[in-house]
Backbone as CSV, one residue per row, in Angstrom:
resi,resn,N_x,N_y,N_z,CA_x,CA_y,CA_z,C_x,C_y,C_z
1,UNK,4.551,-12.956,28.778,5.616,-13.531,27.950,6.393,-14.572,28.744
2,UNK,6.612,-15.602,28.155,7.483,-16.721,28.657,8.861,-16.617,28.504
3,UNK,9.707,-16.548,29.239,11.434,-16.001,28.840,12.096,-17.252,28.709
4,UNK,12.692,-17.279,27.776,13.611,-18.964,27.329,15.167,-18.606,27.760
5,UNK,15.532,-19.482,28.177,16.806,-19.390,27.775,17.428,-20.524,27.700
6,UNK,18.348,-20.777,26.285,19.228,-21.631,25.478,20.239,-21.952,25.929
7,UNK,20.608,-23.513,26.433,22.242,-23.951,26.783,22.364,-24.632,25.978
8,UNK,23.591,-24.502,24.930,23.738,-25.673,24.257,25.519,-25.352,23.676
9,UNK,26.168,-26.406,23.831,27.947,-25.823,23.280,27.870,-25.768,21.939
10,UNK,26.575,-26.312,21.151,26.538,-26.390,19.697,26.109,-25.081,19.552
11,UNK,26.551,-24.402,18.037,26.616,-23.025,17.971,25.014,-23.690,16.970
12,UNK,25.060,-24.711,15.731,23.938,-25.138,15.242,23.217,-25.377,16.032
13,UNK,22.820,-25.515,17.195,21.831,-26.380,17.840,20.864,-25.221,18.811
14,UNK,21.994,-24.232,19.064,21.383,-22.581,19.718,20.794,-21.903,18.678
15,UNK,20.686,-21.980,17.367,21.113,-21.488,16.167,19.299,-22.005,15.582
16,UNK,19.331,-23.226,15.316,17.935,-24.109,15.768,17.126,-23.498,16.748
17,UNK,17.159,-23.484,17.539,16.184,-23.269,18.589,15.719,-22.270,18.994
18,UNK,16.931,-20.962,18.940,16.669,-19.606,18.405,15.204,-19.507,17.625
19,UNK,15.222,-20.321,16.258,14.588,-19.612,15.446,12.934,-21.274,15.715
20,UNK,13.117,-21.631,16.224,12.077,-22.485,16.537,11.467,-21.469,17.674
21,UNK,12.146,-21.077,18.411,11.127,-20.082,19.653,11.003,-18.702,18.765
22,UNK,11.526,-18.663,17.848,10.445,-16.941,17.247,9.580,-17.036,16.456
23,UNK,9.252,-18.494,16.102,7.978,-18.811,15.917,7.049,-19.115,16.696
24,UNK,7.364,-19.513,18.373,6.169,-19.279,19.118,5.604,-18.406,19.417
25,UNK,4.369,-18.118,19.750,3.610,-16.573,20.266,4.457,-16.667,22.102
26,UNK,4.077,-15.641,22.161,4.508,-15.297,23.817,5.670,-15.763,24.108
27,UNK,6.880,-16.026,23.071,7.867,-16.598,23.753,8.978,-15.214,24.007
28,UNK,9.706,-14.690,25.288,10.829,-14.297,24.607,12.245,-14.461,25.043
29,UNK,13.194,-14.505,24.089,14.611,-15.515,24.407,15.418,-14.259,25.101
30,UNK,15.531,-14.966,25.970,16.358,-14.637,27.170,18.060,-14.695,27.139
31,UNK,18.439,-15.473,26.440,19.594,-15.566,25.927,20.116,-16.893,25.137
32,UNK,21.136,-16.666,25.033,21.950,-17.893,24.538,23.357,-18.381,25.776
33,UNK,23.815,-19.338,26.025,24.896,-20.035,26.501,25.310,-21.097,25.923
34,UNK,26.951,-21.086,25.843,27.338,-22.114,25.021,28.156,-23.020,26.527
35,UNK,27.675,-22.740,27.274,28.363,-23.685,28.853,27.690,-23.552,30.079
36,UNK,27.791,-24.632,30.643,26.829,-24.637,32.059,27.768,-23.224,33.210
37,UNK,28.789,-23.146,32.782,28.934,-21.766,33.722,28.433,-20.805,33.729
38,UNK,28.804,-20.155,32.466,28.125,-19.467,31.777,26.472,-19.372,31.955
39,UNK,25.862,-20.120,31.645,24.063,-20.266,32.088,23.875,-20.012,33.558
40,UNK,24.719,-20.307,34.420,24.574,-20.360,35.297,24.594,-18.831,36.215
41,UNK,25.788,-18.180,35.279,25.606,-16.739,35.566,24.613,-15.821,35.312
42,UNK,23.820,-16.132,34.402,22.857,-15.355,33.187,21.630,-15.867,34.269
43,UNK,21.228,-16.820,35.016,20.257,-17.452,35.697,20.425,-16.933,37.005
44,UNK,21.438,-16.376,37.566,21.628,-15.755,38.638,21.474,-14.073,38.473
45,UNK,21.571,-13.638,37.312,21.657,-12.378,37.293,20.086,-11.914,36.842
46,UNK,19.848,-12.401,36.378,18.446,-12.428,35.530,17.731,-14.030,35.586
47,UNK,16.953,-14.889,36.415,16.491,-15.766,36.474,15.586,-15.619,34.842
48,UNK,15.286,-16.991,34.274,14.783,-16.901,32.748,12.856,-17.849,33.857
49,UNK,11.688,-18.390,32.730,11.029,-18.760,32.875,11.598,-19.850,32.879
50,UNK,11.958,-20.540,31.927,12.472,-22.056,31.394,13.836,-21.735,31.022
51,UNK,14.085,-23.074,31.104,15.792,-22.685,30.099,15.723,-24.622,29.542
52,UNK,16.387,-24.281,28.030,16.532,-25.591,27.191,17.405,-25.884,27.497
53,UNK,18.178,-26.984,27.801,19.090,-27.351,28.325,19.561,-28.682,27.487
54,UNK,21.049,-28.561,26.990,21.653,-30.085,26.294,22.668,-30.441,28.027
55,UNK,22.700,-31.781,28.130,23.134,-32.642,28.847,24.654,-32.634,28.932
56,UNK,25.083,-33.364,27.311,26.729,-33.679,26.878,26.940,-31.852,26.850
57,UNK,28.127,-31.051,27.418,28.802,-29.774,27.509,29.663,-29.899,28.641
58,UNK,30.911,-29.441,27.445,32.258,-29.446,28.166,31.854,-28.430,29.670
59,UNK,33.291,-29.375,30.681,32.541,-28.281,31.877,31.613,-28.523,32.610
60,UNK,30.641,-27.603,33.289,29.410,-28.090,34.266,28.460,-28.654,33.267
61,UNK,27.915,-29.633,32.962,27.585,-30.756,32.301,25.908,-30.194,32.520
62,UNK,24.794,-30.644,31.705,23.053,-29.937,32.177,22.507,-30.420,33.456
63,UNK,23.377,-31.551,33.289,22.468,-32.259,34.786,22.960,-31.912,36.071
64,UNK,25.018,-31.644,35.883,25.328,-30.910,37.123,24.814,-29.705,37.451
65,UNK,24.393,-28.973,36.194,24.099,-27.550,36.301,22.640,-27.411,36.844
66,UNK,21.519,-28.675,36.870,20.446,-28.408,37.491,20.344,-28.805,38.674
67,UNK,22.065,-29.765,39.033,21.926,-29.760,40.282,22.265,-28.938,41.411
68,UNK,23.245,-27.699,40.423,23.886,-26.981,41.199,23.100,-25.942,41.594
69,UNK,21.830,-25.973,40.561,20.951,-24.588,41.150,19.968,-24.767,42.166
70,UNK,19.922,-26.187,41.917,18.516,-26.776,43.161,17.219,-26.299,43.236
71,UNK,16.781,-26.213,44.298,15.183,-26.368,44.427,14.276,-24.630,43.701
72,UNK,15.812,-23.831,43.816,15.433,-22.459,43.407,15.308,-22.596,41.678
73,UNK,15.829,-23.903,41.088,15.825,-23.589,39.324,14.485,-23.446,38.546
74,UNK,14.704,-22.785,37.499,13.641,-22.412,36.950,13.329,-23.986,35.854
75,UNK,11.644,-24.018,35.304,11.728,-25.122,34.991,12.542,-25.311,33.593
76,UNK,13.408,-27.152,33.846,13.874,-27.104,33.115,13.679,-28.128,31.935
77,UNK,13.883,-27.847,30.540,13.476,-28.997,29.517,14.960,-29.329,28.852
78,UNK,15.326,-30.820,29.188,16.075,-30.484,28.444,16.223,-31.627,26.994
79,UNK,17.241,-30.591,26.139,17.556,-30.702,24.862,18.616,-31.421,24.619
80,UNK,18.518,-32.832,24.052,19.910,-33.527,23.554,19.582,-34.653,22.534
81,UNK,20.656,-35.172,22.328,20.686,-35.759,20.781,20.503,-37.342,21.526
82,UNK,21.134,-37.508,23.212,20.730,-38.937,23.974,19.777,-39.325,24.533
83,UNK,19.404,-40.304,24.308,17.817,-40.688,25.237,18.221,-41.146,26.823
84,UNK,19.709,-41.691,26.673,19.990,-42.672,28.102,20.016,-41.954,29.268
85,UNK,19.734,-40.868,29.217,20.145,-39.579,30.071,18.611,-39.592,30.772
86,UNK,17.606,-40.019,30.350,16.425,-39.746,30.361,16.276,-39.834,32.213
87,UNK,15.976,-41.201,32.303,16.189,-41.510,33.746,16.517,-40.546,34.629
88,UNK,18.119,-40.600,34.732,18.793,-39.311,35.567,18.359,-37.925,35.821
89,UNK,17.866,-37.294,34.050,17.323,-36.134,34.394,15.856,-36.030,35.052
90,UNK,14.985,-36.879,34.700,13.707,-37.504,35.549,14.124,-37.190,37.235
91,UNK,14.906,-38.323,37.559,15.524,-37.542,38.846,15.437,-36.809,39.690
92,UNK,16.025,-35.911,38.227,16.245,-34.639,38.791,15.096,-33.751,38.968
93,UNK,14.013,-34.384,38.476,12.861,-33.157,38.795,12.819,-31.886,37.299
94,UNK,13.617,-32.624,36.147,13.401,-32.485,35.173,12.137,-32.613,34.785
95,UNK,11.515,-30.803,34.013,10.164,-30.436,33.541,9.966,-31.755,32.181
96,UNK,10.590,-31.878,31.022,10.789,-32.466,30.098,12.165,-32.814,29.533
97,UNK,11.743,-33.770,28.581,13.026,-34.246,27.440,13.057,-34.655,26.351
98,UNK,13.267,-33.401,25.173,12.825,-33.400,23.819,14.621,-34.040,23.103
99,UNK,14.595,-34.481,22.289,15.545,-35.287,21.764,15.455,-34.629,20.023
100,UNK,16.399,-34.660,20.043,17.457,-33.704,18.788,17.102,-34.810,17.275
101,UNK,17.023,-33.936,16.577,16.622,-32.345,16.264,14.862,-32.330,16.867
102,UNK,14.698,-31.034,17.565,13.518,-30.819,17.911,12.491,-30.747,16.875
103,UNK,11.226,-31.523,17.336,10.175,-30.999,16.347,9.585,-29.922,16.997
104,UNK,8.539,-28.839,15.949,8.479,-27.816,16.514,7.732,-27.900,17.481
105,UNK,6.302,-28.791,16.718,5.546,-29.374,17.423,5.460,-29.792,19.040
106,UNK,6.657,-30.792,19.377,6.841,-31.170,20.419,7.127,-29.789,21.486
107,UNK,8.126,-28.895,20.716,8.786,-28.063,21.644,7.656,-26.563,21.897
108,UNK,6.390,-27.090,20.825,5.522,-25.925,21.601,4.513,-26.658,22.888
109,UNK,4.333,-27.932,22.386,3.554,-28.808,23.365,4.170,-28.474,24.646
110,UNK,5.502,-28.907,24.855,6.189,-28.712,25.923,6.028,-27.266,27.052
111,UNK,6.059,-26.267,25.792,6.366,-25.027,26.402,5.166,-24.618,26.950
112,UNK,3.851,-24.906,26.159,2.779,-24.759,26.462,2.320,-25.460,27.936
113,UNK,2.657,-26.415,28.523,2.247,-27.021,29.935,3.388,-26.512,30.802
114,UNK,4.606,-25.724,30.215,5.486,-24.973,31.509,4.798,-23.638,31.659
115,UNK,3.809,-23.219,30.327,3.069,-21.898,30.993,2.137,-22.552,32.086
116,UNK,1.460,-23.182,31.800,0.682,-24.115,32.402,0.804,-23.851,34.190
117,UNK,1.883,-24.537,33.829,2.447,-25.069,35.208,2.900,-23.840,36.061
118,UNK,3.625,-23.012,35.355,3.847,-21.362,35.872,2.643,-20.963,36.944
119,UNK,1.746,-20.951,36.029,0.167,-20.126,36.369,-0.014,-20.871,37.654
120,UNK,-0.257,-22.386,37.734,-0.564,-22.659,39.027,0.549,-22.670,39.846
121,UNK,1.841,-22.445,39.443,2.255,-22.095,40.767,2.647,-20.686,41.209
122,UNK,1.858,-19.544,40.292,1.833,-19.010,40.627,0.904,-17.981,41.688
123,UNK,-0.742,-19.258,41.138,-1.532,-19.257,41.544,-1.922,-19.706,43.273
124,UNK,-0.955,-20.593,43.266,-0.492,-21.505,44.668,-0.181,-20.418,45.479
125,UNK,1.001,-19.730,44.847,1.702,-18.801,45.739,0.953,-17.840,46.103
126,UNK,0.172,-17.151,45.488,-1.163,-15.893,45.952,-1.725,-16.646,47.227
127,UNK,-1.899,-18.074,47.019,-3.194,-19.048,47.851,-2.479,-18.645,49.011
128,UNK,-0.875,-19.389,49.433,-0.270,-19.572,50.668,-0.583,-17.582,51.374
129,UNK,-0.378,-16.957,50.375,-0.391,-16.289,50.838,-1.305,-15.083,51.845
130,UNK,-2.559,-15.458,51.089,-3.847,-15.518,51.781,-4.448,-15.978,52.515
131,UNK,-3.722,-17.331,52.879,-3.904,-18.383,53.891,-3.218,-17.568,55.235
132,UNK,-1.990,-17.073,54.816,-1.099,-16.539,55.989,-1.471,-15.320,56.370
133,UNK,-2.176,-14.568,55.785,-3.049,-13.607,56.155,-4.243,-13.699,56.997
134,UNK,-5.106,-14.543,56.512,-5.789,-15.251,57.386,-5.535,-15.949,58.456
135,UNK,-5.128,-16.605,58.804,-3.922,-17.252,60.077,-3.803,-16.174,60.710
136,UNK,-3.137,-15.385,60.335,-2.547,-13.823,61.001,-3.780,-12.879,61.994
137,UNK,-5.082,-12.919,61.469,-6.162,-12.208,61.211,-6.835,-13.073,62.414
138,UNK,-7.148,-14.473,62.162,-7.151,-15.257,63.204,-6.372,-15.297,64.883
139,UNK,-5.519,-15.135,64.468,-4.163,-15.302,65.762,-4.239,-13.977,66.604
140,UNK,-4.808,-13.199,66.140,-4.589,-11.562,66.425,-5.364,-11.761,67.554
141,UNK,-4.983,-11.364,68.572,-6.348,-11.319,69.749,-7.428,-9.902,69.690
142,UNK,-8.336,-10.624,70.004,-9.747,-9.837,69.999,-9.528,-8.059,71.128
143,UNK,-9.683,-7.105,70.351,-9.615,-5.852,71.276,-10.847,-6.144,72.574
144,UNK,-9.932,-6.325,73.727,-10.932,-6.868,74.820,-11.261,-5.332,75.584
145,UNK,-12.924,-5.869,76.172,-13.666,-4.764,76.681,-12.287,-4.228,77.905
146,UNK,-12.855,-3.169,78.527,-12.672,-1.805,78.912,-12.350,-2.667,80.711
147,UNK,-11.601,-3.172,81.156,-11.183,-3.914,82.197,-11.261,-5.116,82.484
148,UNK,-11.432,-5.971,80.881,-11.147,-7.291,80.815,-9.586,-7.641,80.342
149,UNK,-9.234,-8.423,80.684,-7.924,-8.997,80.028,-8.034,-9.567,79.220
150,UNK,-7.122,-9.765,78.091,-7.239,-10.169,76.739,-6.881,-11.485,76.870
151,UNK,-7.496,-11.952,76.159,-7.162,-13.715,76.476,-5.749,-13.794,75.535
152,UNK,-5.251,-14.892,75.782,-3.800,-15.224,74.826,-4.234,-15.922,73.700
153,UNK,-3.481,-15.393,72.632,-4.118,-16.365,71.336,-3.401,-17.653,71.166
154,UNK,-4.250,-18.363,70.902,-3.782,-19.935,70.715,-2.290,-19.767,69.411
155,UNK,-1.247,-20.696,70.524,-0.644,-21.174,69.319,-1.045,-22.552,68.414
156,UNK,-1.783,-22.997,68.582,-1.969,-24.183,67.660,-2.922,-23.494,66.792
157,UNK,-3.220,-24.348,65.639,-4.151,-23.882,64.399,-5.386,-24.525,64.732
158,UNK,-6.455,-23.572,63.742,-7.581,-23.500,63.796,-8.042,-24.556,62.704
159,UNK,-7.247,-24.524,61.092,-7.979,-25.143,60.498,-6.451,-25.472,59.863
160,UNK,-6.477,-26.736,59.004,-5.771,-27.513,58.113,-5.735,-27.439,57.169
161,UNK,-5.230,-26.715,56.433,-5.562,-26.130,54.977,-4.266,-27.679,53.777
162,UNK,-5.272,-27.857,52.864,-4.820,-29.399,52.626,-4.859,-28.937,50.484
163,UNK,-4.117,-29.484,50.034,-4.277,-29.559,48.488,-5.147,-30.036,47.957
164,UNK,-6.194,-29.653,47.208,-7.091,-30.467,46.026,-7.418,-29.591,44.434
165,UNK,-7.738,-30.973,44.072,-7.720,-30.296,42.709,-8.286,-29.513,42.431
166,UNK,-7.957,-28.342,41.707,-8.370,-26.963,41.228,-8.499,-25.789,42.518
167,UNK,-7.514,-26.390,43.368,-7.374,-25.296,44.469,-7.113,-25.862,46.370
168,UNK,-7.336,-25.150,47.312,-6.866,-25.742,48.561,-7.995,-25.722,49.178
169,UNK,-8.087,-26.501,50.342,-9.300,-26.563,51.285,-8.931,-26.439,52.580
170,UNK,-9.711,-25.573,53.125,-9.353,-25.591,54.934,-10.255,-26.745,55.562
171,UNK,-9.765,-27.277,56.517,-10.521,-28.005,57.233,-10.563,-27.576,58.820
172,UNK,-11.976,-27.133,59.497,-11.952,-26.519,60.738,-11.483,-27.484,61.444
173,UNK,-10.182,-27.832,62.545,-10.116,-28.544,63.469,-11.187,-29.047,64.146
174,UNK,-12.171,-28.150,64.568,-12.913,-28.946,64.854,-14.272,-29.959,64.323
175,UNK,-14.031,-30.157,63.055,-14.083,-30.950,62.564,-13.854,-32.251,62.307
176,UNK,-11.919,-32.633,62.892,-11.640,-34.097,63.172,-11.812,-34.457,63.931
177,UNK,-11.983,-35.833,63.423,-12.585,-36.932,64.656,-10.923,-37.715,64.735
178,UNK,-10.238,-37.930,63.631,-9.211,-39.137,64.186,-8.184,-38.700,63.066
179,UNK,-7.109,-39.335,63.131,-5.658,-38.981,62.026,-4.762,-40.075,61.684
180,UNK,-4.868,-40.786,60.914,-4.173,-42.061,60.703,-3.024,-41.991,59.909
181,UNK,-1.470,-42.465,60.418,-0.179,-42.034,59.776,-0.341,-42.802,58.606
182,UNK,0.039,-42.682,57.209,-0.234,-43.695,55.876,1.534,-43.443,55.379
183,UNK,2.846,-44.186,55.758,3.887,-43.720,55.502,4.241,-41.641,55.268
184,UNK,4.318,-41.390,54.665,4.551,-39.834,54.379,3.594,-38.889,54.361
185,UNK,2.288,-39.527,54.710,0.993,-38.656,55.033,0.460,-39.192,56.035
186,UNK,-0.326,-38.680,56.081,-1.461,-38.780,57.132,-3.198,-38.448,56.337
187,UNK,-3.353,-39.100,57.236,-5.238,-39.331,56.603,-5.926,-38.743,57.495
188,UNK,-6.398,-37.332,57.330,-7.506,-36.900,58.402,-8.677,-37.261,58.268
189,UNK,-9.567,-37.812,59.276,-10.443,-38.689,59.094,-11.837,-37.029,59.892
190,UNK,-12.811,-36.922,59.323,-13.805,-35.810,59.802,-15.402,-37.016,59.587
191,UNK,-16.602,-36.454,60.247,-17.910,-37.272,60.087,-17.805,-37.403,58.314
192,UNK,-17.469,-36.267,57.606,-18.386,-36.278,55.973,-16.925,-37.211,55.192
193,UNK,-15.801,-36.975,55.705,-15.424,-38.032,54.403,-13.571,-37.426,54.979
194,UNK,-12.542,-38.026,54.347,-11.165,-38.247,54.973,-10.258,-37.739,53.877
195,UNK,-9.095,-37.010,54.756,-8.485,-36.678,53.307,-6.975,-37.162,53.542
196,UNK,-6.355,-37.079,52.467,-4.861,-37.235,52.065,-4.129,-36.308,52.566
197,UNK,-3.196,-36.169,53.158,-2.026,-34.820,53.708,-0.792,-35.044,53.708
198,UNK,0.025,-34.616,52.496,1.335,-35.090,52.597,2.424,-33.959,53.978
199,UNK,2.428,-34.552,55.033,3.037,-34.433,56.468,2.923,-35.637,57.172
200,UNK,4.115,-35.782,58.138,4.213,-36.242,59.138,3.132,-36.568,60.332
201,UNK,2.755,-37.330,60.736,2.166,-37.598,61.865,2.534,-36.334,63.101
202,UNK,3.939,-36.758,63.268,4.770,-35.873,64.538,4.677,-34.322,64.155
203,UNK,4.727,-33.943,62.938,4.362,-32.530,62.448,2.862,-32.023,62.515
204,UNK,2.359,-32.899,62.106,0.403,-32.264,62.605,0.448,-32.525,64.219
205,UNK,0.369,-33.551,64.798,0.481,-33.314,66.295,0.676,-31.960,66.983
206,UNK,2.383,-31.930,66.469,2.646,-30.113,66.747,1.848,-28.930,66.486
207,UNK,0.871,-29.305,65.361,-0.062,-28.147,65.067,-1.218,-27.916,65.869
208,UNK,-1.611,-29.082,66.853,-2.530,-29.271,67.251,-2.836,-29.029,68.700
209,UNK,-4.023,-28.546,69.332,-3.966,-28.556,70.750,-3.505,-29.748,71.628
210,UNK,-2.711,-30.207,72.079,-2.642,-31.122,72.883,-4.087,-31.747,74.222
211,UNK,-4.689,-30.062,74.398,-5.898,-30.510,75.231,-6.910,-30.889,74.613
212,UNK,-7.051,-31.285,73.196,-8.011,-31.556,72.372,-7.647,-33.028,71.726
213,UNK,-6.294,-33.117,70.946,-6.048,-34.654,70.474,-5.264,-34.686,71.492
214,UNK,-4.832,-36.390,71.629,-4.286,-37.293,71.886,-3.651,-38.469,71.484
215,UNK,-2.561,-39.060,71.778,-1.485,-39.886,70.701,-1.996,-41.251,71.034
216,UNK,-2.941,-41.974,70.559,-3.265,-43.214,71.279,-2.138,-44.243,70.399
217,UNK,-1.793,-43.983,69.445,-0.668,-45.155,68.829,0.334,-44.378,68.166
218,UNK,1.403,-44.928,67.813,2.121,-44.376,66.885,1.884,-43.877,65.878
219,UNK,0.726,-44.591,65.088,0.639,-44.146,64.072,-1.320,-43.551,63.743
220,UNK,-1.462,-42.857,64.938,-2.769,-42.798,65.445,-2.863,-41.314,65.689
221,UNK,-3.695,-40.426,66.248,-3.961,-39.436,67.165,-5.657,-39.460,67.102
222,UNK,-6.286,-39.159,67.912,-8.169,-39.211,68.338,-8.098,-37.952,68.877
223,UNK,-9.393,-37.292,68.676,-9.706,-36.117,69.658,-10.683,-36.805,70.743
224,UNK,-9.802,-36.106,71.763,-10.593,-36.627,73.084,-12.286,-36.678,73.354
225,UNK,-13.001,-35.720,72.706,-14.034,-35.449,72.920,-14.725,-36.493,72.278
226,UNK,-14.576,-36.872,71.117,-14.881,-38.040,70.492,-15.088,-39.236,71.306
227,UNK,-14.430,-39.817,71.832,-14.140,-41.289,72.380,-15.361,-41.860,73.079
228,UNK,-16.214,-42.412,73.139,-17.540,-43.025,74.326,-16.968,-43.677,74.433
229,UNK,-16.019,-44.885,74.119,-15.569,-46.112,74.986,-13.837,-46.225,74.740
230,UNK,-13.891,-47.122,76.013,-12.298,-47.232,75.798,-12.668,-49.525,76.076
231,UNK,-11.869,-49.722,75.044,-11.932,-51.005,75.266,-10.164,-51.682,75.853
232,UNK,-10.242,-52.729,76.316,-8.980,-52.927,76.678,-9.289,-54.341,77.319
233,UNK,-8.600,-55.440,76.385,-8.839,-56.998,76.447,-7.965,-57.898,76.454
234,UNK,-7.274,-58.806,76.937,-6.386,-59.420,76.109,-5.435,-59.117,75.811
235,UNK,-4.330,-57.987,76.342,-3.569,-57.389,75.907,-3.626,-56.395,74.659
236,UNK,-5.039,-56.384,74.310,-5.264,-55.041,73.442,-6.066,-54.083,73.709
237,UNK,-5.840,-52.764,73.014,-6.870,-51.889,73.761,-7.028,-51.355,72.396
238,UNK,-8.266,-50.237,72.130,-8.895,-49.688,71.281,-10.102,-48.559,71.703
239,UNK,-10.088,-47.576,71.195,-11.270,-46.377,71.746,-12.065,-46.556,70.419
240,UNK,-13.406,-46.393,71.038,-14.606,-46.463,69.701,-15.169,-44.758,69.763
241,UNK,-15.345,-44.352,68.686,-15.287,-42.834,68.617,-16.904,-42.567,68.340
242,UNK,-17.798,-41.390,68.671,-19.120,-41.055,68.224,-19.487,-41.549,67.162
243,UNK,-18.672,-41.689,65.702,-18.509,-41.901,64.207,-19.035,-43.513,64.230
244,UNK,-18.535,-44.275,65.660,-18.661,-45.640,65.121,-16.645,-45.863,65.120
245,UNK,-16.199,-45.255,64.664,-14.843,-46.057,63.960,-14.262,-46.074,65.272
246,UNK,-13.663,-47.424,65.436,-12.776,-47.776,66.345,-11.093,-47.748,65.991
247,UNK,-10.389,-47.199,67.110,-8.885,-46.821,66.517,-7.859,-47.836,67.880
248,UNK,-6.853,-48.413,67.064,-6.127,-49.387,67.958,-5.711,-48.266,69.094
249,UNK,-5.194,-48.882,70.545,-4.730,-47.934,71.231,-3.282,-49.175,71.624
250,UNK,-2.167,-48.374,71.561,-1.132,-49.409,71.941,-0.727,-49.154,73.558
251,UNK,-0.099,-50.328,74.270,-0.030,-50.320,75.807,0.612,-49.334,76.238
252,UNK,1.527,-48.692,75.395,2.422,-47.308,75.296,1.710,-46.221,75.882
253,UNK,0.603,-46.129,75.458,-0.306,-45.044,75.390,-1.487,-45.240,76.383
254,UNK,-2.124,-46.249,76.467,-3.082,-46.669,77.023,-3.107,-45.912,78.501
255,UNK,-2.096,-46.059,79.320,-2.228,-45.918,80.718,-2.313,-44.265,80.124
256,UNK,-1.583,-43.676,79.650,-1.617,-41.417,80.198,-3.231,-41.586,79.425
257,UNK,-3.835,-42.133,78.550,-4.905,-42.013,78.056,-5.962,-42.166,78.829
258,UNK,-6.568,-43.205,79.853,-7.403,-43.500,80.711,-7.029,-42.306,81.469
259,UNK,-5.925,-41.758,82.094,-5.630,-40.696,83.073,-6.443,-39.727,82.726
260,UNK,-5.900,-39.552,81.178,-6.833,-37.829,80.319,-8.217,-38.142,80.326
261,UNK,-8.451,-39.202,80.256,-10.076,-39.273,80.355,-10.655,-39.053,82.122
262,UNK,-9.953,-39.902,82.554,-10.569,-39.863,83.718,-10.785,-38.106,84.729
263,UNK,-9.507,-37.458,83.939,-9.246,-36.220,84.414,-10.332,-34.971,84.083
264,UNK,-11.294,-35.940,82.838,-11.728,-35.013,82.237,-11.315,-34.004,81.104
265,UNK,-10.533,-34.557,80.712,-9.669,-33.528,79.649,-10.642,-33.896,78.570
């Protein structure tokens, strides 16, 4: 069952919508509020699935009220008689925005892609969580023989577990060959094909062995093992990797890089 719950200061407009959701299957109403305080208590005491939400209400207003709940709010659609609002609530990370008087139509369409959307994130959440189990299961050190010492388990990760459609993918570290910063992601580059990763450059680094990659540019990292050549001309330098692909190396970097090679790392 999908739990609704109704903000609206109009007593007609709760009154409406009431009886538009007891004609959906699986819906059930969670309450009514005639003020964003008010909703706000009923959402803290009892979180709803969705909540309909009008904008114009004396008081905490829909849009202050989805800002006041933040990243914890449940999804929200909201309900008003203005379109200009549209924008702002967009914003906000507003689910939808059905405009007064509701058709029913629209408001089952709607409700129907917040089940939608429920499922995979609820589905997500099982994922992370199996992931962290695994990780865990991984990290655990091996019961070592009968007067061996147990080796220490690596803190860096084993594999990169990344978003795709219809589910997540691990990628074995050792698998990359190179990591290219793309503003707010990064592009892991492997022999069979490269993916999208919304993180930081400086945040995967951290995940990573340091005795394995290396920072050849800012907006760069190579695994050492990779590299057959190091070029350096003209005031530019560049490493050409097993793959063929060559990656800039900036003068920043260049000198501790020849060191790690030469060291054998």
């Amino acid at each position: 069952m999908l739990r609704v719950l109704i903000v609206d200061d109009e007593p007609l407009a709760r009154r409406r919508l009431e009886i538009l959701l007891r004609e959906q299957p699986g819906i059930e109403l969670a309450g009514a509020a005639s003020d964003g305080a008010a909703a706000r208590r009923m959402i803290a005491e009892r979180p709803p699935d969705v909540v309909l939400l009008d904008i114009k209400m004396p008081g905490l207003t829909g849009l202050e009220l989805l800002d006041a709940l933040g990243p914890s709010a449940p999804i929200v659609i909201f309900v008003t008689a203005f379109d200009r609002f549209a924008l702002d609530a967009f914003d906000r990370a507003a689910f939808d925005y059905l405009l007064k008087p509701v058709e029913p139509e629209r408001l089952a369409a709607s409700l129907g892609r917040a089940r939608q959307a429920l499922a995979e994130r609820a589905a997500a959440e099982r994922t992370e969580e199996l992931e962290e189990i695994l990780r865990n299961l991984r990290s655990a050190p091996a019961t070592p023989s009968p007067g061996v010492p147990a080796a220490p388990a690596s803190p860096y990760d084993r594999e990169i577990w990344i978003q795709e459609r219809g589910g997540r993918l691990a990628i074995p570290v050792g698998a990359i060959d190179w990591v290219a910063a793309e503003r707010d992601y990064v592009r892991i580059h492997t022999q069979a094909k490269s993916f999208l990763v919304r993180q930081s450059i400086g945040a995967l680094e951290g995940r990573l062995d340091p005795q394995l990659f290396v920072r050849v540019h800012r907006s760069s990292l190579v695994r050492l093992d990779r590299i057959v050549r190091i070029r350096h001309a003209g005031g530019r330098g560049a490493v050409v990797l097993s793959t063929g692909a060559e990656v800039a190396v900036s003068r920043r970097h260049m000198g501790a890089l020849k060191a790690m090679t030469r060291a054998g790392r």
